[in-house]
C-alpha positions in Angstrom: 0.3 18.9 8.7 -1.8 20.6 6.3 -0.9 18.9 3.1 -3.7 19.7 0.0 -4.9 16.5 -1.5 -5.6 16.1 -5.1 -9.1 16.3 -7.2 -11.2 18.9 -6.0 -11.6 17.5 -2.3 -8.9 19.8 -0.9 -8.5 17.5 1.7 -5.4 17.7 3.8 -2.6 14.5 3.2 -1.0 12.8 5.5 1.7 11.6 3.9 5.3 10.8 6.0 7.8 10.1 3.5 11.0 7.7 4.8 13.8 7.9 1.8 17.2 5.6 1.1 19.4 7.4 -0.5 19.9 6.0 -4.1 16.7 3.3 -3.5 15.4 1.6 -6.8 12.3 0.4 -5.2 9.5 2.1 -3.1 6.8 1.6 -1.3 3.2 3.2 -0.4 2.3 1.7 3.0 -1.1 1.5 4.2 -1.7 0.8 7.7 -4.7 -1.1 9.1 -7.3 -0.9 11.6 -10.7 -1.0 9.9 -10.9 2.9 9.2 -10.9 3.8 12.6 -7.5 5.1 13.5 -3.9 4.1 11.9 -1.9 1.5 13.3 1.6 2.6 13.7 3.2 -1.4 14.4 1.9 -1.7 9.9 2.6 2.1 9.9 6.1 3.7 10.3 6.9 -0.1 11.2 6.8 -1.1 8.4 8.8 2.0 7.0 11.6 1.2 9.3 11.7 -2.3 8.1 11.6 -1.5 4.4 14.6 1.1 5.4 16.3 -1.4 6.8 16.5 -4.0 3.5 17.3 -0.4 0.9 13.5 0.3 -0.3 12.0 3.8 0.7 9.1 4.1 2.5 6.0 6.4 2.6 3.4 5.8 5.0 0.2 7.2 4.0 -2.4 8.7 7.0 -5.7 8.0 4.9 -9.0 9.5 5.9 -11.0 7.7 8.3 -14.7 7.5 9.0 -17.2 9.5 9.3 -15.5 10.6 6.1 -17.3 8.4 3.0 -15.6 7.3 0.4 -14.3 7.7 -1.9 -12.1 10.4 -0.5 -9.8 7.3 1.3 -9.3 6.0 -2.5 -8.4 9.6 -3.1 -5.5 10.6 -1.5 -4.0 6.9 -1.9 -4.2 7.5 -5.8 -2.4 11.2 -5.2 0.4 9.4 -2.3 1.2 6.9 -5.2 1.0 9.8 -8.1 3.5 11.8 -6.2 5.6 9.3 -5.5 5.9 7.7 -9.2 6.6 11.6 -10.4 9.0 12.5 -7.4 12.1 13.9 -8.4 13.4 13.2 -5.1 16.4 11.1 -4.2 15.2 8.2 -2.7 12.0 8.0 -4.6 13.2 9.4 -8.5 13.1 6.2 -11.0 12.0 3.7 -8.4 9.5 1.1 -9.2 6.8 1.6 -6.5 5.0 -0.7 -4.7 1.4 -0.8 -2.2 2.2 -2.6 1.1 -1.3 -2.3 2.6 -2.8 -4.4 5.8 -6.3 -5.1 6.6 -8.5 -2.1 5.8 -5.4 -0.4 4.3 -4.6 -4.0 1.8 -8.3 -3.0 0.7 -6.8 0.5 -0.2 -3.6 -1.2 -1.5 -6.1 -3.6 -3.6 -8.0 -0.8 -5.3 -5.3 1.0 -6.5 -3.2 -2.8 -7.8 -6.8 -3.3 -10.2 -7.4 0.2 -11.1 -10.2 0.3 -9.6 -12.6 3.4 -10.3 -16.0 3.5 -8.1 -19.7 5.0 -9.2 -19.8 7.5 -7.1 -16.5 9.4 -8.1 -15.8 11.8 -11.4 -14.0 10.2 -13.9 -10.7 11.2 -12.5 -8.2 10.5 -15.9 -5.2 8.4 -15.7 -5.3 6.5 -13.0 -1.9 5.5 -11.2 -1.3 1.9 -10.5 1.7 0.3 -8.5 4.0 -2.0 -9.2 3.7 -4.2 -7.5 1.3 -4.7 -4.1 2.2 -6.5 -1.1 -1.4 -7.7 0.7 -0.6 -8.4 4.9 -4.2 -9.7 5.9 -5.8 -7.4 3.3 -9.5 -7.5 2.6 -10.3 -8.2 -1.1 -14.3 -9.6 -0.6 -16.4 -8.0 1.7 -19.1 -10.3 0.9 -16.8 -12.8 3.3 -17.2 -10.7 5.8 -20.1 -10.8 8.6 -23.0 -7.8 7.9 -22.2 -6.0 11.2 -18.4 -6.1 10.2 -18.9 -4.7 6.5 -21.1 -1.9 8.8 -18.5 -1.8 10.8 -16.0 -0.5 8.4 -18.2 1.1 5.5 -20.8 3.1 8.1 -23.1 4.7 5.7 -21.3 3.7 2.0 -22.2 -0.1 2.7 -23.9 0.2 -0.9 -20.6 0.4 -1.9 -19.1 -2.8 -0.4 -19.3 -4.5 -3.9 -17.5 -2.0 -5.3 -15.1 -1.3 -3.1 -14.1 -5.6 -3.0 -11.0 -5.3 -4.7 -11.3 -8.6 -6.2 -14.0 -7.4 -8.6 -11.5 -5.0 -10.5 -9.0 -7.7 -11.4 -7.9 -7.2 -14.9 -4.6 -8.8 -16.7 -3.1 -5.6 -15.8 -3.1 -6.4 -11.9 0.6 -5.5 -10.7 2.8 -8.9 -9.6 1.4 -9.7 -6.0 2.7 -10.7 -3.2 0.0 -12.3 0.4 0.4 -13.2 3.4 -2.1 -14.3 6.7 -2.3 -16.4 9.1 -4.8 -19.8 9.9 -5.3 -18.2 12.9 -7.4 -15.3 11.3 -10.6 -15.5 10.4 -11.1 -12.7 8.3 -7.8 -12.4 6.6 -7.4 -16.3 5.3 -10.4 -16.3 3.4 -9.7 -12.6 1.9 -6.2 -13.6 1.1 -7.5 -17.0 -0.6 -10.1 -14.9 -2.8 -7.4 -12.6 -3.9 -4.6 -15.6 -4.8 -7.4 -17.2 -6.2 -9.0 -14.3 -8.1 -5.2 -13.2 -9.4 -4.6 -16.5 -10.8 -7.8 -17.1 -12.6 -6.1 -13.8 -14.6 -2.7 -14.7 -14.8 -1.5 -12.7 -12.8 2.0 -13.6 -10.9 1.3 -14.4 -7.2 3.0 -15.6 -4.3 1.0 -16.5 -1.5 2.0 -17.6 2.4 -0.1 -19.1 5.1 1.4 -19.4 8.7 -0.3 -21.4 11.5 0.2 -18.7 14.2 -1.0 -15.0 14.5 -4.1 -12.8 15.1 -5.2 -10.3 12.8 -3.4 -7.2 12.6 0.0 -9.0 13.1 2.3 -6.6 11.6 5.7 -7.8 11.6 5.4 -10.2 14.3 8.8 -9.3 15.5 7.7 -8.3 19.0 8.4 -4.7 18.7 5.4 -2.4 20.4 5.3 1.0 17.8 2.5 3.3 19.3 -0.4 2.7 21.8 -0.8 -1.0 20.3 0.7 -4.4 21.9 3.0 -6.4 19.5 3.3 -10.3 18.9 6.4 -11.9 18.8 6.0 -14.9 17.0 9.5 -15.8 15.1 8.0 -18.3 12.8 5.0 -16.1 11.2 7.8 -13.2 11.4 9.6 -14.9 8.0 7.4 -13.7 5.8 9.1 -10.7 5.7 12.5 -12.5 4.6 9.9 -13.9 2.1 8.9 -10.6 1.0 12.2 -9.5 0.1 13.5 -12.7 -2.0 10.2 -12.1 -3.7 11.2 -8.4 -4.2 14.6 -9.0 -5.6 14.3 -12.2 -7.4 10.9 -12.8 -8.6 9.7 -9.3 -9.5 12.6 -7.2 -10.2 12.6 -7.8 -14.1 8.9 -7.4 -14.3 9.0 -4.4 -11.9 11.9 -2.7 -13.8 9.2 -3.0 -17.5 6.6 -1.3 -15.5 8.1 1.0 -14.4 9.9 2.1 -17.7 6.2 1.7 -19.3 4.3 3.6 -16.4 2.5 6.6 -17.9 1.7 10.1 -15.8 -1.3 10.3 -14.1 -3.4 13.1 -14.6 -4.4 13.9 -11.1 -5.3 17.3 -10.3 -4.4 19.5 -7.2 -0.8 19.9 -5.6 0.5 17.8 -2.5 3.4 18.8 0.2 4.8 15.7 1.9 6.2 15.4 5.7 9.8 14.1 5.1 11.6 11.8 7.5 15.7 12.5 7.7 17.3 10.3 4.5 18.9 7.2 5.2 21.4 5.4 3.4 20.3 1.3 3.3 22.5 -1.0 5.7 22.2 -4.3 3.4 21.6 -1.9 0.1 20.5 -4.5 -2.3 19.2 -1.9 -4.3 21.0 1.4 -5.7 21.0 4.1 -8.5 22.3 6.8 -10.2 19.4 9.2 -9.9 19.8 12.2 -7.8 16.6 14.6 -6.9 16.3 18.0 -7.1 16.3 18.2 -3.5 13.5 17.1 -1.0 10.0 16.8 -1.5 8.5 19.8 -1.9 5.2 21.1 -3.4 5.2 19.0 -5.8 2.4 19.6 -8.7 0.6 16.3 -9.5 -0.2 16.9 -13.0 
């Protein structure tokens, strides 16, 4: 796929787009694995899930390392800018959302707060979701061993405060919804800094912890996507169900004001997404009246 990324990068995007017909919510999902590869089980998994309970999915292939960031940053801020501009049905009107786990909730995290780094041009408008779901995300580096943060940063660890999504928290932080387990080490601590910071801000929050699970869970349903082994651990696999209560009860008003209030990004550059065939939902507890102007073509990010 050779997709051109926004700013003046003109880095290729990666972005596979999984539509419901007539959707009223979507979501930006951003996989995990400590910018080394992509996980596909908190990938396309996830996309199939979301599917499956009426909200479209696009699953966003980020750069990895040795590329520095912010160029990661980047193309997440274009994935959500096209998709909040789409004209697409299955994406036109929706309130979007950030489902991001691990590495990728840090993603998800930076674009909830805003967040603009030193080393990048003042890039305009910048997008925010609205809402972000945080699946073992990272929100403090500084909780993180050295050799991990070097892990995942390589040669931008002078960035690591900066790129803590907890210190961007405004009041303007989209409704949030978190998840770990007790069982991992760095994603209970990450997702108690985040509830916590959110709070301190009044910012509306739901947070889970469930006893069992590694890091890099996914969905916990015992379904292998890709080269990576899956869990199945029925329990810690509820917060799903979770998710979407929270989704349809507890956020759809606030979602539905954002959304009407969301202003246009000005992001430069034009993107061409991958589409997956359009499904129509099975449980559908979302629907509209908007219909695109056919697929997801070029579309201009202005």
């Amino acid at each position: 796929m050779t997709d051109t990324g926004h700013d003046t990068t003109a880095h290729a995007l990666d972005l596979r787009l999984f539509p419901i017909a007539g959707a009223q919510v979507s979501a930006l999902v951003l996989p995990g694995c400590g910018f080394r590869e992509h996980t596909d089980h908190d990938g396309i998994g996830y996309a199939h899930w979301l599917n499956r309970i009426g909200i479209s999915a696009a699953v966003l292939h980020y750069r990895l390392r040795p590329d520095p960031f912010p160029l990661a940053l980047q193309q997440a801020r274009a994935a959500l800018a096209l998709l909040q501009q789409s004209s697409d049905d299955g994406f036109c009107g929706t309130s979007v959302g950030v489902i991001g786990s691990s590495a990728g909730g840090l993603l998800a995290g930076l674009l909830a707060t805003g967040a603009v780094l030193s080393v990048e041009d003042t890039p305009g408008d910048v997008p925010r979701p609205d809402f972000q779901a945080q699946c073992y995300g990272l929100a403090d580096l500084g909780l993180l061993p050295e050799a991990a943060v070097q892990a995942l940063l390589a040669d931008r660890v002078d960035l690591a405060r900066e790129l803590s999504p907890v210190s961007h928290v405004d009041a303007q932080t989209c409704p949030s919804f978190i998840w770990a387990t007790a069982a991992d080490p760095p994603g209970l601590p990450n997702v108690l800094a985040w509830t916590s910071t959110l709070a301190e801000h009044g910012v509306p929050v739901e947070l889970h912890i469930y006893p069992q699970g590694r890091h890099g869970v996914g969905l916990a349903d015992g379904v292998a996507y890709g080269a990576h082994d899956h869990e199945r651990i029925p329990h810690t696999a509820q917060w799903t169900e979770a998710f979407e209560r929270w989704v349809r009860h507890s956020a759809a008003d606030h979602l539905a004001t954002r959304a009407q209030r969301r202003p246009r990004s000005r992001l430069a550059g034009g993107i061409r997404a991958q589409r997956r065939p359009r499904h129509r939902a099975q449980t559908g507890p979302w629907s509209s009246s908007c219909h695109g102007a056919g697929g997801m073509p070029r579309a201009q990010v202005t």
